[in-house]
mmCIF file of the C-alpha atoms, coordinates in Angstrom:
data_MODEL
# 
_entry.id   MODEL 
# 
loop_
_atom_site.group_PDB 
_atom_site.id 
_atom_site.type_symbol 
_atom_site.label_atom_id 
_atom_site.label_alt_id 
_atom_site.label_comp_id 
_atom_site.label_asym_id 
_atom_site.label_entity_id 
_atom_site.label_seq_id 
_atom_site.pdbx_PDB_ins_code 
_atom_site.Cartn_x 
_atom_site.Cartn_y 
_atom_site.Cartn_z 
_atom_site.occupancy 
_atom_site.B_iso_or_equiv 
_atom_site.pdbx_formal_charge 
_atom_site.auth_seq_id 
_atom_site.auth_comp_id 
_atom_site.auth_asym_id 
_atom_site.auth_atom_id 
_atom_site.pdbx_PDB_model_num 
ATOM 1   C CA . UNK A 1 1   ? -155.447 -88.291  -13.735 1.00 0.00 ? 1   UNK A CA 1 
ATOM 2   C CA . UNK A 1 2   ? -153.420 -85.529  -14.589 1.00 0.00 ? 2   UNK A CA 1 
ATOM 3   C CA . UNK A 1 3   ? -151.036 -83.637  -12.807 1.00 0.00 ? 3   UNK A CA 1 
ATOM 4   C CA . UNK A 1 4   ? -153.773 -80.735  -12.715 1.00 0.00 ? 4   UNK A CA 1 
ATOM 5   C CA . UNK A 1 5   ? -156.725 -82.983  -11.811 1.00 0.00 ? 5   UNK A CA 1 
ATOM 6   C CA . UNK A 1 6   ? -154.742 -84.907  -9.360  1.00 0.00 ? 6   UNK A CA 1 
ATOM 7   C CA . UNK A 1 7   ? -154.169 -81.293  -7.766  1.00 0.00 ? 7   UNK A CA 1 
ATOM 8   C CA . UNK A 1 8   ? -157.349 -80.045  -8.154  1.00 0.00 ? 8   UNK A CA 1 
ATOM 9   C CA . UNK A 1 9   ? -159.074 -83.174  -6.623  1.00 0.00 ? 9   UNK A CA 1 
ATOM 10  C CA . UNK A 1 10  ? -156.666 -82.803  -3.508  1.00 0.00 ? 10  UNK A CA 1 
ATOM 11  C CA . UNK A 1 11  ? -157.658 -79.233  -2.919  1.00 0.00 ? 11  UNK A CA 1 
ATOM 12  C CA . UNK A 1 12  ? -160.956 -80.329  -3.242  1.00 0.00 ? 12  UNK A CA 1 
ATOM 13  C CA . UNK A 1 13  ? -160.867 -82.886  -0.615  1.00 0.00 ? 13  UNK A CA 1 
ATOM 14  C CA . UNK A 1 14  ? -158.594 -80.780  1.834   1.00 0.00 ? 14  UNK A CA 1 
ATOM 15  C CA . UNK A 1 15  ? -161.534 -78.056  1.714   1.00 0.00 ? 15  UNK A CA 1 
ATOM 16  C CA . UNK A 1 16  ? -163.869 -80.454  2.343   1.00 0.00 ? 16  UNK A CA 1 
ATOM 17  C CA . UNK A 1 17  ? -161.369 -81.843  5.175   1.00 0.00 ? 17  UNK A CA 1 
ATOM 18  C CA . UNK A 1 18  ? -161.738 -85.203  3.756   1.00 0.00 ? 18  UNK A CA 1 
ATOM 19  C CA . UNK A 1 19  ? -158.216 -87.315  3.624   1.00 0.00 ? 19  UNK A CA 1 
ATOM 20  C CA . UNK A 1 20  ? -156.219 -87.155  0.640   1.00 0.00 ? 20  UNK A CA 1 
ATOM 21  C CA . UNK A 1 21  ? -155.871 -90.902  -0.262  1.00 0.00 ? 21  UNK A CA 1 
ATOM 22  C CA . UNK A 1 22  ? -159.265 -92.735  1.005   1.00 0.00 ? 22  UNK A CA 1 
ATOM 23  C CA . UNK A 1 23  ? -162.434 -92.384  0.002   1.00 0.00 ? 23  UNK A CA 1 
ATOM 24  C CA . UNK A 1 24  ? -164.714 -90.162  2.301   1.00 0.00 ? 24  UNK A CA 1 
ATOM 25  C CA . UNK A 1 25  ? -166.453 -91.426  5.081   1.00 0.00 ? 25  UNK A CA 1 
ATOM 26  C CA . UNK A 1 26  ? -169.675 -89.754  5.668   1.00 0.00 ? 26  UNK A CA 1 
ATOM 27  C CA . UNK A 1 27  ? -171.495 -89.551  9.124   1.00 0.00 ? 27  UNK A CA 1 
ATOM 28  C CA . UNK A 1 28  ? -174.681 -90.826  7.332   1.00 0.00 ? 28  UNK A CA 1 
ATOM 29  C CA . UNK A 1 29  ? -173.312 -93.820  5.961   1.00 0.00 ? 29  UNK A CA 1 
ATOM 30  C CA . UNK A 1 30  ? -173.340 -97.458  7.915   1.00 0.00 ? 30  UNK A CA 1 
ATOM 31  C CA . UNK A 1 31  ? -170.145 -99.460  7.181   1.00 0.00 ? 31  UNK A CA 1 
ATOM 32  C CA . UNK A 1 32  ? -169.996 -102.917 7.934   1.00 0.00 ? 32  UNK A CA 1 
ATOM 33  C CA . UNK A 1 33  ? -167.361 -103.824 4.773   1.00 0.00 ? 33  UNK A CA 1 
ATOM 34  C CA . UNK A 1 34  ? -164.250 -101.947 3.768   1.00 0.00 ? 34  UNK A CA 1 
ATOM 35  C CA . UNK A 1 35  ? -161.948 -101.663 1.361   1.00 0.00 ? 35  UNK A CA 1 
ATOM 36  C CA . UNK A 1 36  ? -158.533 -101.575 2.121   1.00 0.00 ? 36  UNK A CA 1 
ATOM 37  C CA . UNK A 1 37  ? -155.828 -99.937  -0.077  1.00 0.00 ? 37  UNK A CA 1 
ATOM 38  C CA . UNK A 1 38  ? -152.582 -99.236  0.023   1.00 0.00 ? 38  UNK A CA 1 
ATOM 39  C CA . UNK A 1 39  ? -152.298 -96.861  -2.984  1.00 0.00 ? 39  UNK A CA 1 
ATOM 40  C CA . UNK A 1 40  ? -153.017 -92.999  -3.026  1.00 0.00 ? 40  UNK A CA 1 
ATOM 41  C CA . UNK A 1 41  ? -152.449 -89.914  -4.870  1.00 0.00 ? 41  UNK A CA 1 
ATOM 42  C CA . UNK A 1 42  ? -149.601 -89.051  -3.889  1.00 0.00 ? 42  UNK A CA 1 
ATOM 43  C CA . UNK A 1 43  ? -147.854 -92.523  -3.967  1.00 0.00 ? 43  UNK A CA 1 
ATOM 44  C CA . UNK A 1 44  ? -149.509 -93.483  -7.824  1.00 0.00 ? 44  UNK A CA 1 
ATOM 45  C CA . UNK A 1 45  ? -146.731 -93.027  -9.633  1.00 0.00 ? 45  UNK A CA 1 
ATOM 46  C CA . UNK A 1 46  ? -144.267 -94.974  -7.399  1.00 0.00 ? 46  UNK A CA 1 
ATOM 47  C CA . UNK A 1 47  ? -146.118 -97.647  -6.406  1.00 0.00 ? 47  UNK A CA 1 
ATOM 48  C CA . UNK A 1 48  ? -147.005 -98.351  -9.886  1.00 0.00 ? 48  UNK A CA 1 
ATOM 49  C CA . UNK A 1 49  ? -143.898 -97.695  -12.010 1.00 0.00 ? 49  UNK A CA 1 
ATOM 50  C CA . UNK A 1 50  ? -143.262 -100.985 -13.149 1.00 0.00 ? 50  UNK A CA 1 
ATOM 51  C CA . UNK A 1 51  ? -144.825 -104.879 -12.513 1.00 0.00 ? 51  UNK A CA 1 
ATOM 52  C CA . UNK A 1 52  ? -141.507 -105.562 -10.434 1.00 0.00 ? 52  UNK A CA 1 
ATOM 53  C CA . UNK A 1 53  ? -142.357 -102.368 -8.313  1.00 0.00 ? 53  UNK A CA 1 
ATOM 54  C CA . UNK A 1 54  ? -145.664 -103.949 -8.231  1.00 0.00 ? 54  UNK A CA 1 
ATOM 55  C CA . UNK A 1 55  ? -144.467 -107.016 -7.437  1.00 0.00 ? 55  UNK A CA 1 
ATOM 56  C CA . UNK A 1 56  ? -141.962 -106.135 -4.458  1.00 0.00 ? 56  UNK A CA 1 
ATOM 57  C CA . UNK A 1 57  ? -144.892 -103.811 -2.985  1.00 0.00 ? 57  UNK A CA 1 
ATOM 58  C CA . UNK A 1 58  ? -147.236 -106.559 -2.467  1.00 0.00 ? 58  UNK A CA 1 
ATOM 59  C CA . UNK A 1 59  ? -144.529 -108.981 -1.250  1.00 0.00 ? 59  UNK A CA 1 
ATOM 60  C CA . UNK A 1 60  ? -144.101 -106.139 1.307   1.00 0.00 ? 60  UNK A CA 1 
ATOM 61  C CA . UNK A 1 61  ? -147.643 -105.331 1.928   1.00 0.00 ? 61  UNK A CA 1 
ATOM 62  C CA . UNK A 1 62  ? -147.936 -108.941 2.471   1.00 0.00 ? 62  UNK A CA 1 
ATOM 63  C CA . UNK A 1 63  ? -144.973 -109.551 5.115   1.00 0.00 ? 63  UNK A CA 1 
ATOM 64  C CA . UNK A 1 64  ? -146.457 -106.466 6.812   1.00 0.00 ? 64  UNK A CA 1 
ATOM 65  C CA . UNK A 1 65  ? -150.097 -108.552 7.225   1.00 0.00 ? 65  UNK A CA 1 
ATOM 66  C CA . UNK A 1 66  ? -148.553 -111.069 8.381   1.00 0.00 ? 66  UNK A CA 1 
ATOM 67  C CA . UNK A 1 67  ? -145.732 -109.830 10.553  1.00 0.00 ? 67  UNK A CA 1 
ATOM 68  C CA . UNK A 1 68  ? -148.991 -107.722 12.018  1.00 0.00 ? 68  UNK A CA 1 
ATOM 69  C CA . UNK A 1 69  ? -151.213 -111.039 12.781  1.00 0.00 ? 69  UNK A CA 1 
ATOM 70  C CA . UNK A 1 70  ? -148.138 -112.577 14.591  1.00 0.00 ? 70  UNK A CA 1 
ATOM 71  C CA . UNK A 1 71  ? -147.736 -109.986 16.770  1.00 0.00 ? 71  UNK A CA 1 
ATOM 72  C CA . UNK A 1 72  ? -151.676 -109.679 17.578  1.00 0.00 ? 72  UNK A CA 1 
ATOM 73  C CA . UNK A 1 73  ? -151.519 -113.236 18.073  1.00 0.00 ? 73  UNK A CA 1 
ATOM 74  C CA . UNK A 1 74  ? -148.029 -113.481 20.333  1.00 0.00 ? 74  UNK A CA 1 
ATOM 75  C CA . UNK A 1 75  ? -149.298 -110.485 22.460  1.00 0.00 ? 75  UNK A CA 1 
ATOM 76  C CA . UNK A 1 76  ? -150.188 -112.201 25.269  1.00 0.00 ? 76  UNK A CA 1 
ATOM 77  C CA . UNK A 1 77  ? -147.156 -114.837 25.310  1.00 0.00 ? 77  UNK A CA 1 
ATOM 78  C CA . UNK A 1 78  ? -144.907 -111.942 25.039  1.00 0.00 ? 78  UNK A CA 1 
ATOM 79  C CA . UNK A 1 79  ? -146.633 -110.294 28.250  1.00 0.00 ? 79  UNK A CA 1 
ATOM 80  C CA . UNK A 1 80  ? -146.601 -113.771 30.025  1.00 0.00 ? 80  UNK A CA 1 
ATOM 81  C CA . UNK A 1 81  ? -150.003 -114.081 30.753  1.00 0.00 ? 81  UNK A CA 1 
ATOM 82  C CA . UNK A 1 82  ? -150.080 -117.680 28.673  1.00 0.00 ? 82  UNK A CA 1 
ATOM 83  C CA . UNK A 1 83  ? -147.321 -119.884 27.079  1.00 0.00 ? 83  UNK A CA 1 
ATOM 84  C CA . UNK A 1 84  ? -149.098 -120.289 23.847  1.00 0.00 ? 84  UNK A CA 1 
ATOM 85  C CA . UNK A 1 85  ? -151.200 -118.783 21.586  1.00 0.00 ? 85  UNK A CA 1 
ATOM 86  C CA . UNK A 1 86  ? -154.272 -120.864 21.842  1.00 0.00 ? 86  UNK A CA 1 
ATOM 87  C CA . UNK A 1 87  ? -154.417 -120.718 25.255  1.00 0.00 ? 87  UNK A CA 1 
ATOM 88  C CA . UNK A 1 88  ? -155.264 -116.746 25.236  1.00 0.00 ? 88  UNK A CA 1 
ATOM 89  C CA . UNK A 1 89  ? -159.398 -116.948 25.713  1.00 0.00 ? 89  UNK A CA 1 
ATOM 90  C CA . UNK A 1 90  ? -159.654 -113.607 24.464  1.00 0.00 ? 90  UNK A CA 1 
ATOM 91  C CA . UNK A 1 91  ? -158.075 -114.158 20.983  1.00 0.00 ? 91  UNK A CA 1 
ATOM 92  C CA . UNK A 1 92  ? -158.972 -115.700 17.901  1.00 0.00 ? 92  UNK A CA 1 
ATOM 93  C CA . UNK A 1 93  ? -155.064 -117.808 17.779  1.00 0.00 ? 93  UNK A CA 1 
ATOM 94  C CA . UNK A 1 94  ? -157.160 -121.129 17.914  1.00 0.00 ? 94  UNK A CA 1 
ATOM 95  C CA . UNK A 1 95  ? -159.504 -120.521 15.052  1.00 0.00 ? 95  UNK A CA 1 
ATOM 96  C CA . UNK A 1 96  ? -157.006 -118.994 12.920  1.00 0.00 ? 96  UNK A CA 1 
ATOM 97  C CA . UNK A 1 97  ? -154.469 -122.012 13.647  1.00 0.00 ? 97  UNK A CA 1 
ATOM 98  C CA . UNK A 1 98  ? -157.570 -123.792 12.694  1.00 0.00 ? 98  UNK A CA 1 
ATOM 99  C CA . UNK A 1 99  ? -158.168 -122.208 9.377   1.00 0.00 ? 99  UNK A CA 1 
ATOM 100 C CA . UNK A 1 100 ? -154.836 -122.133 7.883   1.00 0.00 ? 100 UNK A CA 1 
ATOM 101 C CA . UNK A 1 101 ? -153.494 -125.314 9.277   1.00 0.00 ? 101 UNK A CA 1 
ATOM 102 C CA . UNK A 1 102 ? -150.733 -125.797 11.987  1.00 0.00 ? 102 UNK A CA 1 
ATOM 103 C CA . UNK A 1 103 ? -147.637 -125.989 9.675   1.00 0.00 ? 103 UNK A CA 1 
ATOM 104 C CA . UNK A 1 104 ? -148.765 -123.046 7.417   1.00 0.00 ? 104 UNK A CA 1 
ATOM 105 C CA . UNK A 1 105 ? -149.123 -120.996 10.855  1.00 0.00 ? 105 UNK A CA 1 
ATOM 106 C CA . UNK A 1 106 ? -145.683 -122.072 11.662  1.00 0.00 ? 106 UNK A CA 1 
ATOM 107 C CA . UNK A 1 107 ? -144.526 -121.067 8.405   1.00 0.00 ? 107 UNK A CA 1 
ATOM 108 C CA . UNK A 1 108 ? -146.117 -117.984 8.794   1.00 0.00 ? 108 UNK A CA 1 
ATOM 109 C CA . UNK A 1 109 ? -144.852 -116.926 11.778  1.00 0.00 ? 109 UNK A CA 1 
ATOM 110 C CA . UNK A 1 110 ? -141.113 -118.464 10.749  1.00 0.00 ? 110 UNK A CA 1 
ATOM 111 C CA . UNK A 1 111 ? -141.315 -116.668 7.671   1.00 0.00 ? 111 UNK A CA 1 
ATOM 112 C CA . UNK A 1 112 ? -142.159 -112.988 9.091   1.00 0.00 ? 112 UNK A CA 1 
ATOM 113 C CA . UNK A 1 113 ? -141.066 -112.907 12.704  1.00 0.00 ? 113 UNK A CA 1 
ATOM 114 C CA . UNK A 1 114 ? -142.125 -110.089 14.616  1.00 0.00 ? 114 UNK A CA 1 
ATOM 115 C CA . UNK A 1 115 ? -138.531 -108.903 16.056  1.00 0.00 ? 115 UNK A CA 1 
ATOM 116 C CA . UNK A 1 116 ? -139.075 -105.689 17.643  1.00 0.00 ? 116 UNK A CA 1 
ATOM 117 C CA . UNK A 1 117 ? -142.259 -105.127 15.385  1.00 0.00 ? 117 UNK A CA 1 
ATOM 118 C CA . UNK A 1 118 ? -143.844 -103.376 18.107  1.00 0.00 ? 118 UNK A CA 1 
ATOM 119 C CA . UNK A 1 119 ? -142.041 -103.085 20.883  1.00 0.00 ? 119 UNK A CA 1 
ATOM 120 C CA . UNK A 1 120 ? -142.289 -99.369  21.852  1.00 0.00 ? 120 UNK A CA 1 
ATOM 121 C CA . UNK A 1 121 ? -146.400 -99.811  21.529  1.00 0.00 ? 121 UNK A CA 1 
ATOM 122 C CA . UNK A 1 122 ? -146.884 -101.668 24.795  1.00 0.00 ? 122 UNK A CA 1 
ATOM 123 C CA . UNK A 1 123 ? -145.527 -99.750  28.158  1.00 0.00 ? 123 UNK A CA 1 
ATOM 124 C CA . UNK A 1 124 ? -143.165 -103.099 29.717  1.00 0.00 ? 124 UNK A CA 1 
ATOM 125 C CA . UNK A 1 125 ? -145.353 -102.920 33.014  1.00 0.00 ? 125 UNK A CA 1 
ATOM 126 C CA . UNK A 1 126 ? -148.561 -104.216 31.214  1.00 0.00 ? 126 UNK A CA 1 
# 
């Protein structure tokens, strides 16, 4: 697009107060598959300036995915309701263990450690 397009089409979906960088989501539609992007207008240019750009996104994007599954899955050892993951009924831990194979779940989880990803989300009481 060009600068004038890109500007136009953002106008466009402002007065139609539809969000700048996904596609609209109408009230009549019935979603059960999305797509999930991390590119948008406004970010087009940087995102894509050159393959190792490219490259160093999607090695972030990716540590991001799985930093966020660690944390979904560590949830309730961190809050001390279990000692492991697995033994959380309410969470899927077990299957995905089961999926991707214990070591490459350890890997995982040694390779993007949650730290304090997330810390100020849950109130320390829960």
């Amino acid at each position: 697009m060009t600068d004038e397009q890109r500007s136009a089409a953002l106008v466009e979906r402002r007065r139609h107060q539809q969000p700048p960088h996904s596609v609209p989501h109408r009230l009549d539609e019935v979603r059960t598959t999305y797509l999930v992007t991390a590119a948008c207008f406004e970010h087009a240019a940087v995102i894509g300036k050159s393959p190792e750009r490219m490259a160093q996104f999607e090695s972030e994007l990716v540590g991001l995915v799985y930093a966020t599954i660690n944390y979904v899955l560590h949830n309730a050892v961190k809050h001390g309701y279990v000692d492991k993951w697995t033994q959380w009924p309410y969470c899927n831990a077990s299957d995905y263990v089961e999926s991707v194979g214990r070591e490459k779940a350890l890997q995982i989880w040694k390779s993007y450690p949650i730290n304090d990803y997330g810390n100020d989300w849950d109130p320390a009481e829960l």
